[in-house]
N, C-alpha and C positions, 0 to 999 in steps of 0.2 A: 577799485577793481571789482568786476563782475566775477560769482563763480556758478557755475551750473552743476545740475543731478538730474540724467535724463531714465525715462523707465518708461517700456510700453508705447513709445513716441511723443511722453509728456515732457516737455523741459521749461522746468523752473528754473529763476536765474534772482541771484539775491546777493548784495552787495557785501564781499566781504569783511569789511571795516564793521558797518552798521551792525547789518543783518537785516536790514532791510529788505523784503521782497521786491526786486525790479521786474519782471514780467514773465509770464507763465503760459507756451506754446505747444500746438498737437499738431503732431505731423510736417514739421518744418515751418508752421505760419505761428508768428508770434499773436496771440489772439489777446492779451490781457496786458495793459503798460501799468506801471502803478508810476503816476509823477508824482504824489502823493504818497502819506504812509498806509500801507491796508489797514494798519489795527491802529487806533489810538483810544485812548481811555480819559474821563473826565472824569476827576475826583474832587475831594474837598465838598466848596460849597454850604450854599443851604435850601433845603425845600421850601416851595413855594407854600402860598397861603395854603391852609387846611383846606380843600375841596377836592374834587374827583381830578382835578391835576395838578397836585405838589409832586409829585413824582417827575411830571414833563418839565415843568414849570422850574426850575434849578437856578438858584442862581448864586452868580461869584465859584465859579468852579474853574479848576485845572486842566488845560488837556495837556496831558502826556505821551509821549509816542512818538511827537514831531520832531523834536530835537534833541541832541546830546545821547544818541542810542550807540551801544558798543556793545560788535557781537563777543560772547564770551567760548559759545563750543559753539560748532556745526557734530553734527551725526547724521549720515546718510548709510542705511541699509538699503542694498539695493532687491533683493529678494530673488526668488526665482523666477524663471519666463513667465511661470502663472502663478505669481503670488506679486501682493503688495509690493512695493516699496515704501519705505519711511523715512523722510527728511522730517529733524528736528535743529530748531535754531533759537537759543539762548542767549538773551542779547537781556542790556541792562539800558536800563534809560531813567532819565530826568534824574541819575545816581541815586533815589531810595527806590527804586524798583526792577523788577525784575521780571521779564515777558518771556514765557517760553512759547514757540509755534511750533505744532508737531502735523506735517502735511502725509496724509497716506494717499499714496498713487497708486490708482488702480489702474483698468486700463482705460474707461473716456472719462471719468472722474478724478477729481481730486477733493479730499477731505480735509477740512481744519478744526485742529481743537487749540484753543489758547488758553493760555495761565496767567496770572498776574499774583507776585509776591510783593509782601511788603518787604524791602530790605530795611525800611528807615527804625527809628529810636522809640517813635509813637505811634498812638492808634490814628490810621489813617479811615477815609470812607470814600467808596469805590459805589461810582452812580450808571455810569453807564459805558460802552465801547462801541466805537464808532468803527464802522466796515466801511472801506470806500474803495472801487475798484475801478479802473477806467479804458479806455481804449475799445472797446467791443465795435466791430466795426469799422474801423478806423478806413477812411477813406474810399469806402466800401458800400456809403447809405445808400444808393440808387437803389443796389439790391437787395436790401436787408429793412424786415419787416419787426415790429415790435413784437414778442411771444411772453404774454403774462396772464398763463392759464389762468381763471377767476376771477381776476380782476373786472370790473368794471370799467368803461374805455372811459377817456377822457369826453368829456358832456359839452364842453364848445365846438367839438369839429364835429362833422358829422359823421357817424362810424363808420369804418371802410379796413377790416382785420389784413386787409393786404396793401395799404400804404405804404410805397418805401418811406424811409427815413428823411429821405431828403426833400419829400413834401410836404414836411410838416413845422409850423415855424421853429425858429432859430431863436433862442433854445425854446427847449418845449421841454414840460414836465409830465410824465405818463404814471404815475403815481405821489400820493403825498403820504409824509410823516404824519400831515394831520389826520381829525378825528373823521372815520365816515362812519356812517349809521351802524352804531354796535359795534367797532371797534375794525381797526385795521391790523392788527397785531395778526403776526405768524409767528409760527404755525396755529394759532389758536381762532382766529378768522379770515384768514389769506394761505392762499400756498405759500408763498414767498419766492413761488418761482418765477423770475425774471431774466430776460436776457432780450437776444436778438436771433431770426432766422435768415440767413443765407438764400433767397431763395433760386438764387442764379447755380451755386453747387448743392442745390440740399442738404444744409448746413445749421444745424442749432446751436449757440454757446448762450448757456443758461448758467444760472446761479441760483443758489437754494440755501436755505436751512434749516433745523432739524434741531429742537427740544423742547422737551418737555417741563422746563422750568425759567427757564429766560424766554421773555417774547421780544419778541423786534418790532420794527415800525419801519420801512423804507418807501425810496423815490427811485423812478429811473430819471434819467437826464437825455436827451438831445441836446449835446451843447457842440455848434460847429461840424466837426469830421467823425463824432463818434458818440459814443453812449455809456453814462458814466451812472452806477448805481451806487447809491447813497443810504446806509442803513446804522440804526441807532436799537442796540441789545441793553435795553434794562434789566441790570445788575446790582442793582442796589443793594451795599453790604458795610461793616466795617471792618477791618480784618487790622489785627495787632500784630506785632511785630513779629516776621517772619508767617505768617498768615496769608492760605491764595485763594484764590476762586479760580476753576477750571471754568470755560466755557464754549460749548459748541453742540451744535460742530457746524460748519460752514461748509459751501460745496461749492465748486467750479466744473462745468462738464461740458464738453463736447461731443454732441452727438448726429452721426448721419442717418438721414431718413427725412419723412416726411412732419408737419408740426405735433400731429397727435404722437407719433412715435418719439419723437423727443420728449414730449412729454411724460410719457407712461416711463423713458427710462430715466428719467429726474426723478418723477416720483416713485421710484422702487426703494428710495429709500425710508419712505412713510409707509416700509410693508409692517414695521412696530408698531402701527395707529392703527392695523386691521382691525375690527371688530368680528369677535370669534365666537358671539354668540347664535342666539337660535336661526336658523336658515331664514335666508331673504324672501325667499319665498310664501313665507308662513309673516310677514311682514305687511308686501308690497301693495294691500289693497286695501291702506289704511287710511279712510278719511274721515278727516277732524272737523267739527262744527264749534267753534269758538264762540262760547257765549260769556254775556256779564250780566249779573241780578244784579240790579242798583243803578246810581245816577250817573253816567260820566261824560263829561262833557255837553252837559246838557239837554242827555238825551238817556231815555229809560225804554228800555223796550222787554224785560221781564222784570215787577215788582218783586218776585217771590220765584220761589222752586217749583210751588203748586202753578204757577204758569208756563215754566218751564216744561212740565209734567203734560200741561193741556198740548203743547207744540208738538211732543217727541213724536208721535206718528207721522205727522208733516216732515218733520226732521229725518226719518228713516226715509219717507217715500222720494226725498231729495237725495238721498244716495250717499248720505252721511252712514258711519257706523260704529263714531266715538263722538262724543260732546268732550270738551276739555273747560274747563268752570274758572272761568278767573276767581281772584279775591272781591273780598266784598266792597264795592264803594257805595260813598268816599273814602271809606276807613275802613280798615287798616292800608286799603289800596298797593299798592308794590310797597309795599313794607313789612318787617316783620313785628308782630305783638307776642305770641308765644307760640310755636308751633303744633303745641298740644290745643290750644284753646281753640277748637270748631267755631263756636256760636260768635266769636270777636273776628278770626279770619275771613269765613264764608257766609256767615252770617246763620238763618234756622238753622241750626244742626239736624234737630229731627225731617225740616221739609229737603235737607239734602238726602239724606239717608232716605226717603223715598223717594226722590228721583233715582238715584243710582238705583235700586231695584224697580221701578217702571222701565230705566233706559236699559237695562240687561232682560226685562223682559220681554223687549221689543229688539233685543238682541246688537244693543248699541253698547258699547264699550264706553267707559266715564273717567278720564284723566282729571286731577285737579293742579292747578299752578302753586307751585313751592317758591319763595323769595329767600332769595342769601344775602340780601345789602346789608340789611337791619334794624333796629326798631326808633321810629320818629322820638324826638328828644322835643319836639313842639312841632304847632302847625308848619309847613313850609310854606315861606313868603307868596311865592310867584302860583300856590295851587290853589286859592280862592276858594275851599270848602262851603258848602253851605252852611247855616247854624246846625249846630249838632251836639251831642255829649260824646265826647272823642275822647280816647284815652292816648297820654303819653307817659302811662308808667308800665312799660314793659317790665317782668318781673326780673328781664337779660341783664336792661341797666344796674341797677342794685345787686343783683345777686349774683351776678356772673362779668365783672370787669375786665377779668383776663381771657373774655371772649373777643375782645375789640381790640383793632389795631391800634397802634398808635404813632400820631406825627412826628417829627423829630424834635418838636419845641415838651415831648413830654404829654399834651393833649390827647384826649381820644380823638384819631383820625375822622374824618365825616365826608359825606355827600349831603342829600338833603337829610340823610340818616345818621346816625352812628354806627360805625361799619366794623362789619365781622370779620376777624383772621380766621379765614376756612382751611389754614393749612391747623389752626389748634385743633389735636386729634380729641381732645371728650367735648369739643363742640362737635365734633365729625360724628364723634358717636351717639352725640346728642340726636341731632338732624337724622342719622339712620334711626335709634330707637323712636322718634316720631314718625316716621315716616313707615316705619310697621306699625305702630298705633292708627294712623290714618287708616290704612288698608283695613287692619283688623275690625275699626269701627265703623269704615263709611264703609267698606269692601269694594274702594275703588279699584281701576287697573291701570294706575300707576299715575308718573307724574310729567309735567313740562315746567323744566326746569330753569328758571327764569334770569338771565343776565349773569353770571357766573364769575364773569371776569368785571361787573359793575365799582367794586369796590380794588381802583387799578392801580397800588400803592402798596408799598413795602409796608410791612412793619416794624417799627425802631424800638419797640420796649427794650430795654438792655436787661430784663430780669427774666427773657424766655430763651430757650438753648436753641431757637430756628435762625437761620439768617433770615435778615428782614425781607430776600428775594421769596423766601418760601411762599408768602403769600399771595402772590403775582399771578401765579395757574392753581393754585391750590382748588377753587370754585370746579375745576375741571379734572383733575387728578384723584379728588377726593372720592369722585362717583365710581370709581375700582373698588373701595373697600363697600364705601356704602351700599352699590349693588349688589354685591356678593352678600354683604350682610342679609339684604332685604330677601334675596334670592334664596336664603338657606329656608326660610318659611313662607314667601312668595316665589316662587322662582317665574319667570316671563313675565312680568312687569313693566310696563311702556317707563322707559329715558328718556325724552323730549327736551333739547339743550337746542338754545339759542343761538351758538356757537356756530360757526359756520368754516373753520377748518381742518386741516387735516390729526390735527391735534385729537378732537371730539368725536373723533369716528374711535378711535380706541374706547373708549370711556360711555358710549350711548350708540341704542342702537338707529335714532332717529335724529336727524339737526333740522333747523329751518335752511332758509334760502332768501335771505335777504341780498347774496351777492347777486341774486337774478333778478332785482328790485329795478333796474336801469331799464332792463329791456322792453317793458310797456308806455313810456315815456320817447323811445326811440322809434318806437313800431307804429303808432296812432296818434292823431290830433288831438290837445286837447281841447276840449268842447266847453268845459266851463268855463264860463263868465268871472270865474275867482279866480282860475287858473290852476294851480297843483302845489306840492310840497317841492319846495328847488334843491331838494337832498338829490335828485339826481334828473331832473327836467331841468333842460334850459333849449331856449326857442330856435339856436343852432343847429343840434342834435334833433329836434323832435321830427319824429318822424317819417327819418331817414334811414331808418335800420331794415333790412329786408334780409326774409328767411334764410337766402343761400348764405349767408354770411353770418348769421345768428346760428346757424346750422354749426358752421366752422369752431365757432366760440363754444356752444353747448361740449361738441367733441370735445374742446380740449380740456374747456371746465372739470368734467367727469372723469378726464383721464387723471386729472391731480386727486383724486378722491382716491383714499382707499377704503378698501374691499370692504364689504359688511356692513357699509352705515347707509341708511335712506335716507335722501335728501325729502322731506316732505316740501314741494313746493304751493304757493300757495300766490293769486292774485291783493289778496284784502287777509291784514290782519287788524287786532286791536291797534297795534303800532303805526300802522301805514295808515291806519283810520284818521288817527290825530295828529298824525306829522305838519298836515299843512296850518294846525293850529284854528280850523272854519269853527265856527258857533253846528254843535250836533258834529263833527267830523266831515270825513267827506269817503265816501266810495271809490273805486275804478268806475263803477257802473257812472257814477255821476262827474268824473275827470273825463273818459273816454268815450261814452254814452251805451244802452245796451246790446248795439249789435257788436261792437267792437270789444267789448267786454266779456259777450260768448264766447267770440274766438281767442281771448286771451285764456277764459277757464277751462276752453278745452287742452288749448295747450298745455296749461300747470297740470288736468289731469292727467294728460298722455304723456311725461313726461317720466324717466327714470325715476321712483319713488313714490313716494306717499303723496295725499294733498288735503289740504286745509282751507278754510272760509269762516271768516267774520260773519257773523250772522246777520243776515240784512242785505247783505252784496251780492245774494238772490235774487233780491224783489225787481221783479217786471219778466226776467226768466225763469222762472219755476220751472216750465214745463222742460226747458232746456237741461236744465239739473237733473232734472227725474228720468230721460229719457239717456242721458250720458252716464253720470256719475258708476252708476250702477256696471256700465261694462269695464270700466276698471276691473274688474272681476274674471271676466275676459281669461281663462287661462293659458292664451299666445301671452298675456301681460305678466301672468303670474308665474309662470315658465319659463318665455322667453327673454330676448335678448332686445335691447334698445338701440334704433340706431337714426340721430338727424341727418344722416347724408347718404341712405341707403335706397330712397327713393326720391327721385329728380323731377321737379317738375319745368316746363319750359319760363315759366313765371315765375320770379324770384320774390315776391310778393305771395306766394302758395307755400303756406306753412305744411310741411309733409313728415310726420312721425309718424317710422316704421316699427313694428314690433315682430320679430320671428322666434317661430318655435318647431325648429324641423321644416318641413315645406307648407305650414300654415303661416298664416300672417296677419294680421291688423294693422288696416293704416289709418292713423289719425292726419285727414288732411280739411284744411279749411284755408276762406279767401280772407284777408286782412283787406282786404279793397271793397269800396260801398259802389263797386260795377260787378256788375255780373259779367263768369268768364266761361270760354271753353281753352280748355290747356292741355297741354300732352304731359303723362305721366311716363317714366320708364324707371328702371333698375340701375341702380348706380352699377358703375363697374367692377368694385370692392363685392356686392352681392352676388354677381353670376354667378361664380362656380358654387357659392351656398344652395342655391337654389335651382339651377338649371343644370341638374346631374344626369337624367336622360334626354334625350329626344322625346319632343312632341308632347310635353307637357300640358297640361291642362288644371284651369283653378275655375271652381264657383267660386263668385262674385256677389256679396251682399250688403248693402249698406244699412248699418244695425240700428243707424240712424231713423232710416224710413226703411221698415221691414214693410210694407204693403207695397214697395216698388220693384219692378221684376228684374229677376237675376238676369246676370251676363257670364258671360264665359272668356275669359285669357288665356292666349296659348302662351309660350315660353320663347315663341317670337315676338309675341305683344310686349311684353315686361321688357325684352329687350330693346326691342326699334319703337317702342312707346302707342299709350292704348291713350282714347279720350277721354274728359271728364268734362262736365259742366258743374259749374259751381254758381250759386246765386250769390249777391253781395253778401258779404259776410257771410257765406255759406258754410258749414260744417259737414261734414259728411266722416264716419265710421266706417269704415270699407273691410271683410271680414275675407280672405281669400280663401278656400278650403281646396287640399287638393283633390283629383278627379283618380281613382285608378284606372289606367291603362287597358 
């Protein structure tokens, strides 16, 4: 027998024997089937071999959940007209355990937290909980489009963000479990917001979750009439008898409006990840020049500091105004040796300590890279170092053993390294009081905070009082105390985390953008003879992405962000350098060639946030850099508000970033096409009433680009029935509006 608890026009329906959830409806349409169990759990088991995935890698494990469930209590609070409701259901399964689900309904959400006890006699160990929900959609694909703000689209079709469902093969997978570049985990590199939009009723039913201590990893599904998502929360713990682990929270929502607006209202629950420190504004015109002293990959382009030192004028007049300093190669390279020790990490101590004062006297800011994996226990196989005198006696190893995680076989846990438990607090305190000696010595301003969640594994020591999940976000949670620490005698100190979800924006006031990594690949030919990195190129996709619809994705990307974190985006990092594995690396300039490559950097510059460059991924536009970079600066940028769908052009192929601040504006537009165009510009319809408040408006016109070419004039009928532009191939153009008094 089915029972139901309806509240707000949510009705949940769950099998009274079991307790099994059978399906969850708004507004009279049942939107959510479960044929399947929602929660099941896999216990037991044993961890995979010692490397960066024993934790996924499981094997001979339990699942429980599917069979033999008997509800023990329901409790339903219905609440007031404007308060919550709470359904909680107690059910016993596989008889040693015990699930509790406790659903709060609001009014277009619904929230889950779950519990798992051990009922049984012994110590049991608890690996991970399986979310599966299904029916979205259900016989409804013509109209309903995929909505998975940040994600990157799937790389065999060609991108098209308004595909119904039912053109896309049978079955078809639109996210994986597996690994993408830097981690797929949410909330800590993905929204985790997924679902489907309606777009025949303007209609979203999205799914989400939300903690800051378990990460997840999920799929959607096209499979047949509907769309089924599939998600895996590592939980890894052991818990003795009468022992639980709470976990959540999970979300279900339905929301009307249009996709950004479903958006922003899923993500109101990542308003706990705001970053609340110093105004965005005092932020937003930060560009990084990323450099390496030393050999990497066979290729040296600063021997020394003192070279570094000879470039920085070049480096400031290219429109950079931080350098951020890798580690030294080959050695210690992304590893750690002692975080005190300058002269083994970055190599001169003293010739760094004079760059940072030439780069502040030329009024450039100096980040250097901090590594949390941990310190080489010998050479690594597959890194082919050159002859060298290498050290592999970190003083960590010896002297500090309950710094490092450990496997479940008793082993210290490993990647190529011996890896750190960053949730241990006097290693936390460790890494803060270094990390004020750095400052205090080198008088850098601050750090980029390198792979955080690298070491992606519990820890099982049974002689420390953490569950072994603590370790899992620990890399991202720690930088709360650490900051504040550094902050009490630095305070405004650059965070720079690699991190790229909603998680990281609490915790740092800057992330990268490797989720925007797909887009250049989509948007241009590649040109090389070698071809590219196939992390997210594949010859399907290439090439087929155009702005109005990259436009769409940017929106919604942004909207799953919260408040207060800069996204620094960036064309060429170290990492995308080496991805494709070429002898010397390889470029964009040299994947896409340099006209196309301008128009990619002006996009990362003009884009919400910060920006960043590989050093090198200049060369052949210099002057392009010199004459751009610098209006970042631009105060419509530094003021104003961002928007990719605020100005339209007739040409979807017309990349057009708006920037307003009041009735000024900046608009970063440029041609992705090697043809020269003329195109009609005008005002989206979302901006009129921003902008066109009185009659008979009028704006100078100047393009910041080529300041020697003569102004125009826009009335406030132009913006709307649309004004002309000429754009040469690959053209860029900076267009500055000012308005005219009356």
């Amino acid at each position: 027998m089915i029972s139901y608890v309806e509240h707000q026009g949510i009705r949940i329906g769950y099998d009274a024997s079991t307790g099994e959830l059978k399906s969850m409806g708004w507004n009279g349409r049942q939107e959510l089937t479960f044929s399947l169990p929602l929660i099941q759990f896999d216990t037991d088991g044993e961890s995979g071999p010692n490397n960066d995935g024993q934790m996924v890698r499981v094997q001979g494990t339990n699942r429980i959940g599917a069979e033999d469930g008997c509800l023990l209590s329901a409790f339903f609070s219905p609440g007031e007209a404007d308060e919550d409701a709470v359904l909680t259901l107690n059910r016993t399964i596989d008889r040693e355990w015990e699930m509790s689900l406790t659903f709060r309904i609001g009014r277009s959400d619904v929230a889950l937290r779950v519990a798992l006890r051990n009922k049984g006699t012994t110590d049991r160990v608890v690996r991970s909980l399986k979310w599966t929900l299904g029916g979205m959609g259900r016989n409804r694909l013509r109209d309903c489009e995929i909505l998975m703000p940040g994600y990157a689209p799937e790389v065999e079709l060609p991108y098209l963000p308004r595909r119904p469902l039912d053109e896309y093969p049978n079955p078809m997978q639109f996210a994986t479990e597996g690994a993408t570049p830097y981690g797929a985990d949410e909330p800590g590199n993905r929204s985790g917001i997924m679902g489907i939009y309606d777009a025949k009723e303007g209609v979203a039913l999205l799914t989400w979750w939300v903690s800051d201590t378990f990460p997840m990893k999920s799929r959607l599904l096209r499979i047949d009439d509907q769309v089924t998502r599939e998600s895996t929360v590592y939980c890894p713990c052991r818990l003795a008898p009468e022992e639980s682990v709470e976990i959540g929270t999970f979300y279900f929502g339905r929301f009307v409006g249009d996709r950004v607006d479903a958006v922003k209202q899923a993500a109101s629950s990542f308003a706990p990840y705001r970053y609340a420190g110093e105004p965005i504004q005092d932020r937003r015109g930060l560009s990084i020049c990323e450099i390496q002293v030393g050999e990497k990959m066979a290729r040296t382009v600063f021997e020394s500091y003192h070279d570094v030192i000879q470039r920085l004028e070049d480096i400031r007049e290219l429109g950079f105004n931080a350098l951020e300093i890798m580690p030294r190669f080959p050695f210690p390279s992304y590893s750690v040796y002692d975080f005190y020790d300058i002269e083994t990490t970055f190599g001169d101590q003293a010739g760094l300590i004079e760059l940072v004062k030439a780069a502040h006297k030329a009024g450039i800011k100096v980040i250097i890279d901090i590594v949390f994996h941990g310190p080489l226990e010998e050479e690594p196989k597959d890194w082919c170092m050159p002859e060298g005198n290498y050290r592999f006696d970190s003083p960590y190893l010896e002297g500090h053993p309950e710094w490092f995680s450990r496997h479940e076989n008793g082993d210290f846990a490993r990647t190529y390294t011996r890896s750190f438990d960053l949730s241990n607090p006097e290693l936390q305190h460790h890494i803060a009081d270094a990390m004020i000696h750095l400052i205090r010595v080198l008088n850098v301003d601050g750090f980029r905070l390198d792979a955080q969640t690298w070491n992606f594994f519990p820890n099982w020591d049974p002689t420390i009082d953490r569950p072994p999940y603590a370790a899992l976000y620990a890399g991202y949670r720690m930088i709360e105390e650490i900051g504040a620490k550094v902050a009490v005698q630095y305070p405004h100190k650059i965070m720079y985390t690699e991190g790229c979800g909603p998680l990281v924006a609490r915790y740092h006031p800057y992330r990268y953008n490797y989720d925007y990594h797909w887009i250049y690949p989509a948007m241009a030919t590649v040109i090389d003879p070698r071809g590219m990195s196939d992390k997210f190129w594949r010859k399907a996709s290439e090439n087929t992405l155009v702005w109005s619809d990259l436009a769409e994705w940017l929106e919604e990307a942004e909207a799953a962000i919260p408040d207060g974190v800069e996204v620094v985006h960036h064309t060429d990092s170290h990492d995308s350098h080496e991805w494709a594995g070429f002898h010397q690396g390889q470029f964009n300039r040299e994947a896409f060639g340099l006209d196309a490559h301008r128009v990619f950097v002006g996009m990362a510059a003009f884009m919400k946030g910060g920006f960043m460059s590989f050093y090198g991924a200049e060369l052949g536009n210099e002057a392009f850099y010199r004459r751009l970079l610098p209006l970042r600066h631009h105060k419509t940028v530094a003021f104003g508000d961002c928007s990719y769908t605020g100005m339209i052009a007739d040409d979807s192929r017309i990349i057009a970033i708006l920037w307003t601040n009041g009735q000024r504006w900046l608009l970063y537009v440029a041609n992705s096409d090697g043809a020269e165009k003329s195109v009609e510009m005008r005002l989206s319809r979302s901006k009129h009433t921003h902008f066109i408040q009185t009659d008979s408006m009028k704006w100078e016109v100047n393009d910041l680009m080529n300041p020697t070419e003569s102004l125009r004039m826009l009335s406030d009928t132009d913006m709307i029935e649309g004004w002309s532009l000429q754009l040469d191939a690959y053209g860029v153009r900076v267009l500055e509006g000012t308005p005219l008094e009356r």
